[in-house]
DRENDO-1510 file (C-alpha; in Angstrom, 1 decimal, always signed):
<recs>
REC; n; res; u; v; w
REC; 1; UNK; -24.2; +54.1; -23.2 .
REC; 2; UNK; -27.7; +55.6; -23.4 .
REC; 3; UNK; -28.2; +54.2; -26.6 .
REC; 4; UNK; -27.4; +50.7; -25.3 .
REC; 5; UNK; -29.7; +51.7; -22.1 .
REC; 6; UNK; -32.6; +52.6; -24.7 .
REC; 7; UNK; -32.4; +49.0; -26.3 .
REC; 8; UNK; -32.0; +47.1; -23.2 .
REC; 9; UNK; -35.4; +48.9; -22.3 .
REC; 10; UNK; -37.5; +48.5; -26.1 .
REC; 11; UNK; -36.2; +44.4; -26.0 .
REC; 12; UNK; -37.7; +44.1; -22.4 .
REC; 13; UNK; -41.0; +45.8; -23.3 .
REC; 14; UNK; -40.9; +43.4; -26.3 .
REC; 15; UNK; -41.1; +40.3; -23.6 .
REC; 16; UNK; -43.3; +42.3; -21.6 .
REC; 17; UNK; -45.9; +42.3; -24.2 .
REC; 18; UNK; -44.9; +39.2; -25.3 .
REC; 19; UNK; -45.2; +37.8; -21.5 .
REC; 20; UNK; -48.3; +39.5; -20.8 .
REC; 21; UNK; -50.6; +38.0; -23.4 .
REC; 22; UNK; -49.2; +34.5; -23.2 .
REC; 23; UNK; -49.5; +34.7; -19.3 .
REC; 24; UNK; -53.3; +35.4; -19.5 .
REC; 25; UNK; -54.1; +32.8; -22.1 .
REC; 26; UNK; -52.0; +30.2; -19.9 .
REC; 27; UNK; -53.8; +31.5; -16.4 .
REC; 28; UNK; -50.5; +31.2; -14.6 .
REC; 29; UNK; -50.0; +34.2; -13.5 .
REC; 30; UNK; -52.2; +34.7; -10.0 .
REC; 31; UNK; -52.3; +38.2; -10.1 .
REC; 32; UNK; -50.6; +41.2; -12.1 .
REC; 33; UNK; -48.1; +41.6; -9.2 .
REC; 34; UNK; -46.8; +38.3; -9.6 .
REC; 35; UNK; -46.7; +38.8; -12.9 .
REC; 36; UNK; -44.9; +41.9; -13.1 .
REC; 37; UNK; -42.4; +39.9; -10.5 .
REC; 38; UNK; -41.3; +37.5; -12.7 .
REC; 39; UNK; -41.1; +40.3; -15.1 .
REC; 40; UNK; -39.0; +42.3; -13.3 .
REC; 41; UNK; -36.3; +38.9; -12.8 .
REC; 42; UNK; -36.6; +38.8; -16.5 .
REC; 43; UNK; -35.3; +42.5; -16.3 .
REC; 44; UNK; -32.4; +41.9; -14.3 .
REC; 45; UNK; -31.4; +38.8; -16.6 .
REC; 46; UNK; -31.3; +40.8; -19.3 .
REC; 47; UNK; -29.1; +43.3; -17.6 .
REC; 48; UNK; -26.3; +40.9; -16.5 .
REC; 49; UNK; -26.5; +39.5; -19.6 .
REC; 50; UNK; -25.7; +42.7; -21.5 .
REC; 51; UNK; -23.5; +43.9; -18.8 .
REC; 52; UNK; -21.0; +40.7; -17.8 .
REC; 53; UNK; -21.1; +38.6; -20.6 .
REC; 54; UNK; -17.9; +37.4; -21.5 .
REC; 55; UNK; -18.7; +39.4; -24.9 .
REC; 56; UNK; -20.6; +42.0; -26.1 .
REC; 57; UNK; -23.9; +40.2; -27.0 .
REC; 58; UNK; -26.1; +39.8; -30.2 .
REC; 59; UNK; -29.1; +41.7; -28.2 .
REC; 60; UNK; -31.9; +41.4; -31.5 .
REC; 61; UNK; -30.8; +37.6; -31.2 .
REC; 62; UNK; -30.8; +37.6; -27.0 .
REC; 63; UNK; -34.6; +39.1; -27.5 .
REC; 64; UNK; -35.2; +36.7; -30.1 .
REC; 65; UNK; -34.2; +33.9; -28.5 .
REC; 66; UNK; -36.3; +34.7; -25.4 .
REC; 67; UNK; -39.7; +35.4; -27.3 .
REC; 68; UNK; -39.4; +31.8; -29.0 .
REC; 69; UNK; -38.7; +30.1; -25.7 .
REC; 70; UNK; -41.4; +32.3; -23.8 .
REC; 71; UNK; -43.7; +30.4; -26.3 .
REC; 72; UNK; -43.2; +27.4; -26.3 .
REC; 73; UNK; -43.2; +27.6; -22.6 .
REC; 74; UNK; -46.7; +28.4; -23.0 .
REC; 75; UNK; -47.3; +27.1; -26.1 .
REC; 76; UNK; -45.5; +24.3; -28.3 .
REC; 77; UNK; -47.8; +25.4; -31.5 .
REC; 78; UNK; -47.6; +28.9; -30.9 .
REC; 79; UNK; -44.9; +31.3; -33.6 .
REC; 80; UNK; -43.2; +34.8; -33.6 .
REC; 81; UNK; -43.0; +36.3; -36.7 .
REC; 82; UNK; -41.2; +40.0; -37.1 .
REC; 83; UNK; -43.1; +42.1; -39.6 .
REC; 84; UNK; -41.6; +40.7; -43.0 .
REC; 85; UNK; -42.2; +37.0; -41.8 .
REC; 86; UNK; -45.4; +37.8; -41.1 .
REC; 87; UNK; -45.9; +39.7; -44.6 .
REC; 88; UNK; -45.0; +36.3; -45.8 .
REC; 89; UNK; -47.3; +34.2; -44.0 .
REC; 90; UNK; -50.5; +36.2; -44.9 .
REC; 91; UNK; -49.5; +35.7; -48.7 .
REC; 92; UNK; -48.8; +32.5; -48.7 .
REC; 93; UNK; -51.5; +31.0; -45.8 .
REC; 94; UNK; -54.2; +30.3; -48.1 .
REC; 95; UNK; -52.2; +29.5; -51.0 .
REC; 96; UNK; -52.5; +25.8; -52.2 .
REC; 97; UNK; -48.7; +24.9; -53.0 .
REC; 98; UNK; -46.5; +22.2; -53.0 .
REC; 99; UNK; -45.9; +20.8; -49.8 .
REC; 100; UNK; -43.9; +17.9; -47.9 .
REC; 101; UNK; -46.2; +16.5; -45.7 .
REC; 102; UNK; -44.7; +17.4; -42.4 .
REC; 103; UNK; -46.6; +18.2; -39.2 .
REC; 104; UNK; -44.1; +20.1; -36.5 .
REC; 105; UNK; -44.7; +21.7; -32.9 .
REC; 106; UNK; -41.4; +23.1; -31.2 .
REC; 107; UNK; -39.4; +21.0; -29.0 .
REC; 108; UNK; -36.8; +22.2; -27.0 .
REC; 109; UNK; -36.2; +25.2; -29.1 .
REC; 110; UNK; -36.0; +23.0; -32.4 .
REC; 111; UNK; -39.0; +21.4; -34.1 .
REC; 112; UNK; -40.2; +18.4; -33.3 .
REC; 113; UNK; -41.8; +15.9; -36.0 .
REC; 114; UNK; -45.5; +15.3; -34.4 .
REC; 115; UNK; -46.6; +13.7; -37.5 .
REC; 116; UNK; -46.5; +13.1; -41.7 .
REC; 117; UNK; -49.2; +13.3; -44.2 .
REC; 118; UNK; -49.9; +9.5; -45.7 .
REC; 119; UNK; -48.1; +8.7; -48.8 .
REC; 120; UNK; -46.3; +12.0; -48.3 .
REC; 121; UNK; -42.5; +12.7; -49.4 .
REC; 122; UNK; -41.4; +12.8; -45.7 .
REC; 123; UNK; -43.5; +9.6; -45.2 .
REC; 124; UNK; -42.0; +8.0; -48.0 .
REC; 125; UNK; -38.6; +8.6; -46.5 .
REC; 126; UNK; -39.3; +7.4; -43.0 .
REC; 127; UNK; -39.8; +10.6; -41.0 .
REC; 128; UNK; -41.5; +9.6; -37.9 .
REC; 129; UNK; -43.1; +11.2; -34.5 .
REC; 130; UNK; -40.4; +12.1; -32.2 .
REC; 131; UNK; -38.0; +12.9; -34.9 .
REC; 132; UNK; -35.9; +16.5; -34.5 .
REC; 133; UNK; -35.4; +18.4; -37.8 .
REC; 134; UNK; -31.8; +20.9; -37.2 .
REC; 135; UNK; -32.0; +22.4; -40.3 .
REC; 136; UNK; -34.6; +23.2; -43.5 .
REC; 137; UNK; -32.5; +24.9; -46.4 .
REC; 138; UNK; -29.6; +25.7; -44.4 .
REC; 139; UNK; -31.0; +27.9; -41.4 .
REC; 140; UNK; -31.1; +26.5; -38.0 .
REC; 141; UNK; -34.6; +25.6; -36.9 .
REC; 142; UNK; -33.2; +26.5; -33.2 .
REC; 143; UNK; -35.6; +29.7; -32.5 .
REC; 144; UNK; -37.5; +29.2; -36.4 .
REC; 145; UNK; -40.5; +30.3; -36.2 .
REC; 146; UNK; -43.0; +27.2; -36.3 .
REC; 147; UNK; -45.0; +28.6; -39.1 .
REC; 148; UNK; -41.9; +30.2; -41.1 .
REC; 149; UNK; -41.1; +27.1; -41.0 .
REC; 150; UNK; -44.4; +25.6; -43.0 .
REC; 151; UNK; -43.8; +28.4; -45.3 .
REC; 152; UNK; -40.1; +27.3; -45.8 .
REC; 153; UNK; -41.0; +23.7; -46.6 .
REC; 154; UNK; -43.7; +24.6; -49.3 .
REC; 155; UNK; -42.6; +25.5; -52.7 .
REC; 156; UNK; -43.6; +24.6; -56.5 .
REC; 157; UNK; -44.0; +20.9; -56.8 .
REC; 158; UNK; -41.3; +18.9; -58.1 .
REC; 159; UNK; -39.0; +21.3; -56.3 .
REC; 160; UNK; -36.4; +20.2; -53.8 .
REC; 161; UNK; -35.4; +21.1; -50.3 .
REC; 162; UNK; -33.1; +20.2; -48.2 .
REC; 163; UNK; -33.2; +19.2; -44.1 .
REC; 164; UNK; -31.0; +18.0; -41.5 .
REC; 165; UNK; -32.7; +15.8; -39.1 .
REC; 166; UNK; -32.3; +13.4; -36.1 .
REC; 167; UNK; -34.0; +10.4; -36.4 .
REC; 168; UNK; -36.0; +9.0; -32.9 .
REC; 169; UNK; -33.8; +5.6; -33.9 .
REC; 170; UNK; -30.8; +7.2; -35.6 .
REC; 171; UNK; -28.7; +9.9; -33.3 .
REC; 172; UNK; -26.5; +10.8; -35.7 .
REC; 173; UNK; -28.0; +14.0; -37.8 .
REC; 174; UNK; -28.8; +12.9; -41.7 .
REC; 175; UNK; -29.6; +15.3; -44.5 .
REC; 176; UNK; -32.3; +14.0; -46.4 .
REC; 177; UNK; -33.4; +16.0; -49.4 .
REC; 178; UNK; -37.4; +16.3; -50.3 .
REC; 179; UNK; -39.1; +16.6; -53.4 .
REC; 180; UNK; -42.5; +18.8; -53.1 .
REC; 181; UNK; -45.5; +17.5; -54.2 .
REC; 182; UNK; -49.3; +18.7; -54.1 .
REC; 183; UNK; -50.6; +16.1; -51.6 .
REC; 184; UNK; -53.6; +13.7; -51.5 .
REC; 185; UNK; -55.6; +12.8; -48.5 .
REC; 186; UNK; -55.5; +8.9; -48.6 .
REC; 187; UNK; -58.6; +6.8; -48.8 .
REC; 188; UNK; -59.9; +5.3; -45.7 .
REC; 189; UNK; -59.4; +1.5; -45.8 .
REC; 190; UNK; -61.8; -1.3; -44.4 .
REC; 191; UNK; -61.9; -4.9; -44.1 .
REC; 192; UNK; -63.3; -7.7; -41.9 .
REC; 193; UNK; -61.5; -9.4; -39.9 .
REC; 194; UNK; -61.6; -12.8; -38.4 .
REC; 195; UNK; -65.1; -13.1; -35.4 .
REC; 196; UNK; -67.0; -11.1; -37.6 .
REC; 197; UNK; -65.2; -7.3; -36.7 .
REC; 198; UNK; -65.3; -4.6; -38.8 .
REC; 199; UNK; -61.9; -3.0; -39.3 .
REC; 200; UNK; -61.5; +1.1; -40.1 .
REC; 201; UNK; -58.1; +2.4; -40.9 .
REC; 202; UNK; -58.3; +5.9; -41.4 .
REC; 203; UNK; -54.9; +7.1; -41.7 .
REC; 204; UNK; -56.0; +11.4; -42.6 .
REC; 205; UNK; -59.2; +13.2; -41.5 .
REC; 206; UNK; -61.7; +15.4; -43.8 .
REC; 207; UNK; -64.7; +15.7; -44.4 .
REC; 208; UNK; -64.8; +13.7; -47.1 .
REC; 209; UNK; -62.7; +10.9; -44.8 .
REC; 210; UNK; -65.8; +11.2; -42.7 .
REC; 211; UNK; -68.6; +10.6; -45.5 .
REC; 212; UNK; -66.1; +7.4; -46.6 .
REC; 213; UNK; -65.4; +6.2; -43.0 .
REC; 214; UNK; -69.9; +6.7; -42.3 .
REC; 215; UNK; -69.8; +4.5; -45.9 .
REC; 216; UNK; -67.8; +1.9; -44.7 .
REC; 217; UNK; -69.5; +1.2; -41.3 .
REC; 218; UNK; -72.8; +1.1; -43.3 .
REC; 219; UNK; -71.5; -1.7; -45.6 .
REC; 220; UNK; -69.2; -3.1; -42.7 .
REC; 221; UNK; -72.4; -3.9; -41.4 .
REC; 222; UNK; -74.1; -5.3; -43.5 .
REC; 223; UNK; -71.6; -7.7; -44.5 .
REC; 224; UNK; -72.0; -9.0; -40.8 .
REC; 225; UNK; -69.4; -6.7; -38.3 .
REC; 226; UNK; -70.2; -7.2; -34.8 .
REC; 227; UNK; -67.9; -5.2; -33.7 .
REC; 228; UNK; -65.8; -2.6; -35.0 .
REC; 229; UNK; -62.1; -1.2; -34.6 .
REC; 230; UNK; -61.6; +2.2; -35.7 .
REC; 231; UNK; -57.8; +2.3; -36.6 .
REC; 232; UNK; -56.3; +5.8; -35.7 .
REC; 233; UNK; -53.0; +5.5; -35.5 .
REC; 234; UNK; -50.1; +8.1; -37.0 .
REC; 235; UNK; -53.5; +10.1; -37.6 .
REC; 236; UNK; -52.6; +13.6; -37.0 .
REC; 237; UNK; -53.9; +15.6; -40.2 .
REC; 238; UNK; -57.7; +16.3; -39.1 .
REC; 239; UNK; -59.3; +19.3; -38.1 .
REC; 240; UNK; -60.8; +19.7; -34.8 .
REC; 241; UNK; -64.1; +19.8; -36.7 .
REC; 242; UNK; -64.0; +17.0; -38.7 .
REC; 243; UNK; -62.9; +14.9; -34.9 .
REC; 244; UNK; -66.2; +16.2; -34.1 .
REC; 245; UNK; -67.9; +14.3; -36.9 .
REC; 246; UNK; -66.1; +11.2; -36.9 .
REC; 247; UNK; -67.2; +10.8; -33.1 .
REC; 248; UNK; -70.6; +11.6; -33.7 .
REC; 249; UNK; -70.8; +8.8; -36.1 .
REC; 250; UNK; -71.0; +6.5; -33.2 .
REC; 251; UNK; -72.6; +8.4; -30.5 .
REC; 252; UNK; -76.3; +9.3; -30.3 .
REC; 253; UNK; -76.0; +11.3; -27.0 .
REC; 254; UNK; -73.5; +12.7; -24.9 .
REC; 255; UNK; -70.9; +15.6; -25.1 .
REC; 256; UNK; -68.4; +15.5; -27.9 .
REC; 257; UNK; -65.8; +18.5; -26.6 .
REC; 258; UNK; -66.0; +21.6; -25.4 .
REC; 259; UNK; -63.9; +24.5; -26.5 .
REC; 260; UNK; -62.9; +27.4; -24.0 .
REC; 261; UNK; -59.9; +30.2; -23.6 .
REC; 262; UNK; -59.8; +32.7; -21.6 .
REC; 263; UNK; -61.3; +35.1; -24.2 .
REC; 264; UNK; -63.2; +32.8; -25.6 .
REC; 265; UNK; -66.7; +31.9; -24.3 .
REC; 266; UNK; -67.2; +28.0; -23.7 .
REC; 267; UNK; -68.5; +26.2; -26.5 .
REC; 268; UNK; -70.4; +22.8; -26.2 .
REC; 269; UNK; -70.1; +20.5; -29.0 .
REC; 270; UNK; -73.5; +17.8; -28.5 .
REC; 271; UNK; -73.9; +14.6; -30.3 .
REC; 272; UNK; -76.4; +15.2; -33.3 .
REC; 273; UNK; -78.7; +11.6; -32.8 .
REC; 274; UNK; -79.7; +12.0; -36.6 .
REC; 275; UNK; -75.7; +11.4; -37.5 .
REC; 276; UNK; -75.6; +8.0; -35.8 .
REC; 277; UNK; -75.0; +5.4; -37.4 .
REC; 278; UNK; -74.0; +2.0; -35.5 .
REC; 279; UNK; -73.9; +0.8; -31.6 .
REC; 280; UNK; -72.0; -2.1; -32.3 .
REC; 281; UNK; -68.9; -2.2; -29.7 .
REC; 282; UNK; -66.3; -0.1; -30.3 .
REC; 283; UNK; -62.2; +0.0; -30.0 .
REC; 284; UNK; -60.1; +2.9; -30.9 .
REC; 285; UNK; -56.2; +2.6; -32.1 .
REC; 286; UNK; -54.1; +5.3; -30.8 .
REC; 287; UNK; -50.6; +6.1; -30.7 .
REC; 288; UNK; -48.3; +9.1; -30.3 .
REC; 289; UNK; -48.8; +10.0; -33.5 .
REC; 290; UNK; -52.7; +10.7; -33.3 .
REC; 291; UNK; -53.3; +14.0; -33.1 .
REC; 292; UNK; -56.1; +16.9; -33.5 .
REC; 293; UNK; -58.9; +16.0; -35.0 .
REC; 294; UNK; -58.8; +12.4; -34.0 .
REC; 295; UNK; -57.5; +13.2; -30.8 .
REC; 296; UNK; -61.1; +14.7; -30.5 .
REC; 297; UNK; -62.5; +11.6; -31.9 .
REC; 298; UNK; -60.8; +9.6; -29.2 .
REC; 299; UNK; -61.0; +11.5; -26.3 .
REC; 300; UNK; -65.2; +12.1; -27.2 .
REC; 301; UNK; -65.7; +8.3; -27.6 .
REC; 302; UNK; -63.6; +7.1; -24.0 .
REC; 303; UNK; -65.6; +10.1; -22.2 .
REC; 304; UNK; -69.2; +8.8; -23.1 .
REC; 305; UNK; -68.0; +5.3; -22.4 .
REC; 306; UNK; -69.0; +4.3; -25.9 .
REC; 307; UNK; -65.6; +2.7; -27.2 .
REC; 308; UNK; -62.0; +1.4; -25.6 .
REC; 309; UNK; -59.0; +3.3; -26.4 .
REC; 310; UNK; -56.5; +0.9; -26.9 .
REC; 311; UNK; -52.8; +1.5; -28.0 .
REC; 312; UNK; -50.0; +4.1; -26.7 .
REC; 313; UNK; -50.7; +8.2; -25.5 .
REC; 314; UNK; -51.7; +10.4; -28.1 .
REC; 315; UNK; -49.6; +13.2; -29.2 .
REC; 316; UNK; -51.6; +16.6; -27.9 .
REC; 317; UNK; -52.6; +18.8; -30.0 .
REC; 318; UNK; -56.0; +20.4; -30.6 .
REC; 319; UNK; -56.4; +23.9; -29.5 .
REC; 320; UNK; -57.8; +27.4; -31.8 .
REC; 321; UNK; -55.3; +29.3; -32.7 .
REC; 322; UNK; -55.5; +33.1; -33.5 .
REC; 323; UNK; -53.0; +35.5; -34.6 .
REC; 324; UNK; -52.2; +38.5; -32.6 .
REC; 325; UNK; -50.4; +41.8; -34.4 .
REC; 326; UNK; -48.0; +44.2; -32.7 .
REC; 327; UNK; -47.5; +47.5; -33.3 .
REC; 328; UNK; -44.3; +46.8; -35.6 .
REC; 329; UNK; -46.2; +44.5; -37.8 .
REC; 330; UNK; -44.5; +41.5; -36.0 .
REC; 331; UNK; -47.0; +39.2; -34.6 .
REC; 332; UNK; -47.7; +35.5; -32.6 .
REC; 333; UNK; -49.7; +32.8; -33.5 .
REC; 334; UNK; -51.1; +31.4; -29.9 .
REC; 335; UNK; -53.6; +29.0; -28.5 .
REC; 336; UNK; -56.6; +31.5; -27.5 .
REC; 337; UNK; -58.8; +28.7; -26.5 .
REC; 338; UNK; -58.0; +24.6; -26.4 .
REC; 339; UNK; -60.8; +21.5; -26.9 .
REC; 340; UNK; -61.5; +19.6; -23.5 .
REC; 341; UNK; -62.6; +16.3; -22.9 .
REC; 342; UNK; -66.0; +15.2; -22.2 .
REC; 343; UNK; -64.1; +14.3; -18.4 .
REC; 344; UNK; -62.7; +18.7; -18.7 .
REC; 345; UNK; -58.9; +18.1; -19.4 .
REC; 346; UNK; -57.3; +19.8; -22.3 .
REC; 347; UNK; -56.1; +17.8; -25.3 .
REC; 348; UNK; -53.6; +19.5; -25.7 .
REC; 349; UNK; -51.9; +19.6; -22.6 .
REC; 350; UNK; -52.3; +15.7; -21.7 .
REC; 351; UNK; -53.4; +13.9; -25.1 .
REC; 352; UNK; -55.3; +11.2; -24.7 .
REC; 353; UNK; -54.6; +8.2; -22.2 .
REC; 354; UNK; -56.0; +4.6; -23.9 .
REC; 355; UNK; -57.6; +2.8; -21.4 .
REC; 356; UNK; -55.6; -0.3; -22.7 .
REC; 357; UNK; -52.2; +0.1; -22.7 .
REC; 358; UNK; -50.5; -1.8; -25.7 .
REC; 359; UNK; -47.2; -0.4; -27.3 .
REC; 360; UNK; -47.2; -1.0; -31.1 .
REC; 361; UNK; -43.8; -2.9; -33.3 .
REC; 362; UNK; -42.0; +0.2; -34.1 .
REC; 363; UNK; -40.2; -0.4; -37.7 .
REC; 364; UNK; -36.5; -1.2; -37.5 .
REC; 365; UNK; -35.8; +1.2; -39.9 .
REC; 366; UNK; -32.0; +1.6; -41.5 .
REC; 367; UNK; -31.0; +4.3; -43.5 .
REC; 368; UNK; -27.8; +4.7; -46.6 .
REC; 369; UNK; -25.3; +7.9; -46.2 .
REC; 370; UNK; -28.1; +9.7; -47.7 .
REC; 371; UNK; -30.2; +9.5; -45.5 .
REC; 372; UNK; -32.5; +7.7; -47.1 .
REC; 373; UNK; -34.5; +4.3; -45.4 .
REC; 374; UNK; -33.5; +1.1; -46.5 .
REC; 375; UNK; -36.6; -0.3; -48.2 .
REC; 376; UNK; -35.5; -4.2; -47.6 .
REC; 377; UNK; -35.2; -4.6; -44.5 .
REC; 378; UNK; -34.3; -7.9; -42.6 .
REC; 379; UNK; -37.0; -10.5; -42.1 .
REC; 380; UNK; -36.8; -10.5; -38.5 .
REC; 381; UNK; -37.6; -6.1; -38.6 .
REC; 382; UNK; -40.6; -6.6; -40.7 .
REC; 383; UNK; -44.3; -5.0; -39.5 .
REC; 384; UNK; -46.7; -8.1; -39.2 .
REC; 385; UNK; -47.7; -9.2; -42.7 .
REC; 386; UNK; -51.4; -10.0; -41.9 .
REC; 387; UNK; -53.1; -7.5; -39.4 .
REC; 388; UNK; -54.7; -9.9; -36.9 .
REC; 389; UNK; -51.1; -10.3; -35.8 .
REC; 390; UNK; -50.5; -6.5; -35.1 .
REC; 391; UNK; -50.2; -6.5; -31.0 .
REC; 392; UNK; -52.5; -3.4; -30.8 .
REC; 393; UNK; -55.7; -4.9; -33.4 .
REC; 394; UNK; -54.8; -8.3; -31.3 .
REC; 395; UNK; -55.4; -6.4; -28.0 .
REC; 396; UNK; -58.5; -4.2; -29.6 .
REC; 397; UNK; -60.0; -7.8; -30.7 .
REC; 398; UNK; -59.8; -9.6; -27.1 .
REC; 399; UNK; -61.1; -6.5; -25.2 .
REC; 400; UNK; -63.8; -6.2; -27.9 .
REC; 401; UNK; -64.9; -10.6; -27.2 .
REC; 402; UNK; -65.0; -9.7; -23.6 .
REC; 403; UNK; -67.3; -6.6; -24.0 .
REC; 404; UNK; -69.6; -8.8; -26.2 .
REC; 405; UNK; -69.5; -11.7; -24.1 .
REC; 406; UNK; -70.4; -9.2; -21.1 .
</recs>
């Protein structure tokens, strides 16, 4: 009985620690004896738990259980790893390898699809935002680790692995199997479109995405744009720093972001003048599938009041994240500090609110026993063949002839 006493008291420290540093990066807590108030209901949980369940419980997998959900309370991008998961992540985190193209936060205790790579293998077979992945080789994602995870689904390219998902317009749970490959950041794409507008799709953000995308409105320009749409959507690859840049592309003045934590002093991000390039009128695309970087990008150009957001919510996610080691060699990956708005609300806990409203065609995707999508599918599901009939570019377009006429 002491020994089970002794447990019960080493997994509630666990949370405590846990609890502690996540409250203070959250600010929730009001003071430490609120704090320690919830802690000690916590406690008592944890007692009946061990004492009236119907069986004896699975207390490593209780403590478990309650460190992943104590996260993602807090923190939908944050990870525990014990000490040999963590081993693992510092070998592998700055190795290039193989990858799927998959972009996951936690939701609900499983992860959550928040985005794919372009061109990706898990583009290619039709995972989209919103999607719930059960499974990756086998083990439950329920409680996974979000960046175990990441390790799981990198490998040697050309080499398989296998997932169980729930597709946003399929219920039913499909394995799909993935082939690795080393993956490309696609091109960005322009074109002019009818009334002389300048169209940018930029589908992945880099710094080299940046240099094109700069490129692009240069010759854009000259070939006659008036205006210009700045196509977004599905976006979610980008660092926070390379948001910064694209935004400052069109703005001469003004504040970009600002990044604060609790531990982390406030940092202004300023648009440079020398980077501008253009002041024709601006729309952004967005959807719930922008994220990061171009979430950034987004937010920075509806603050200044220098373009119109146009499209559905974005996704939320731009935040820095730090690792934090315990004394057992476990550790978390948190948010220590999040990017703000020009207007002071965090990206990452309300994404980015188009000024336009405009929901775009979802694809009316079917899938084989495999799991695999359909690639023919009927003529009445099909994406508009010419983009001056998407709904969100037509929307973009008529708010951009007002501005100009104004």
């Amino acid at each position: 009985m002491r020994s089970r006493i002794k447990y019960l008291v080493v997994s509630a420290s666990a949370c405590l620690t846990i609890l502690l540093v996540a409250g203070s990066v959250a600010g929730k807590a009001s003071d430490q004896s609120d704090t320690l108030r919830h802690i000690g209901v916590f406690s008592d949980v944890v007692a009946h738990i061990k004492s009236e369940y119907v069986e004896e419980p699975d207390m490593k997998s209780v403590t478990l259980g309650a460190l992943n959900g104590l996260l993602e309370a807090v923190d939908p991008f944050a990870s525990y790893l014990n000490a040999d998961q963590y081993q693992d992540y510092l070998k592998n985190k700055d190795v290039k390898r193989a990858d799927v193209g998959l972009i996951l936060s936690k939701k609900a205790g499983w992860m959550g699809v928040v985005g794919t790579v372009p061109d990706s293998p898990a583009a290619n077979a039709g995972f989209a935002t919103g999607d719930m992945i059960e499974s990756i080789k086998g083990i439950a994602t329920r409680d996974m680790p979000l960046a175990y995870a990441s390790l799981l689904l990198e490998g040697a390219n050309g080499s398989t692995v296998e997932l169980s998902v729930v597709r946003v317009r399929h219920p039913e749970p499909q394995t799909v199997t993935l082939t690795r490959a080393n993956l490309n950041i696609p091109p960005v794409e322009s074109k002019m479109l009818p009334g002389a507008v300048g169209y940018l799709d930029i589908g992945a953000l880099n710094a080299e995405q940046v240099k094109q995308a700069a490129a692009d409105i240069r010759q854009l320009q000259k070939d006659g744009a008036q205006k210009l749409v700045v196509d977004v959507r599905n976006c979610s690859v980008g660092a926070p720093e390379d948001g910064i840049a694209l935004a400052n592309l069109f703005l001469a003045s003004g504040r970009i972001t600002y990044l604060k934590g609790q531990k982390v002093p406030e940092q202004d991000y300023e648009a440079d003048p020398n980077k501008a390039i253009t002041t024709l009128p601006l729309a952004v695309l967005v959807n719930r599938g922008t994220a990061d970087g171009a979430e950034i990008a987004a937010a920075a150009l509806a603050g200044n009041k220098r373009g119109q957001v146009v499209g559905e919510r974005t996704y939320g996610d731009a935040a820095l994240r730090k690792a934090l080691t315990m004394d057992d060699g476990s550790a978390i990956i948190l948010s220590v500090a999040k990017y703000y708005s020009p207007d002071g609300k965090a990206i990452q806990d309300t994404g980015v609110t188009p000024g336009t409203a405009v929901a775009g065609v979802e694809p009316q995707v079917e899938y084989d026993d495999n799991g695999e999508p359909i690639t023919e599918p009927e003529p009445q599901q099909q994406q508009p063949k010419r983009l001056e009939d998407d709904p969100v570019v037509k929307k973009a377009v008529e708010i951009l002839g007002v501005v100009a006429k104004a």
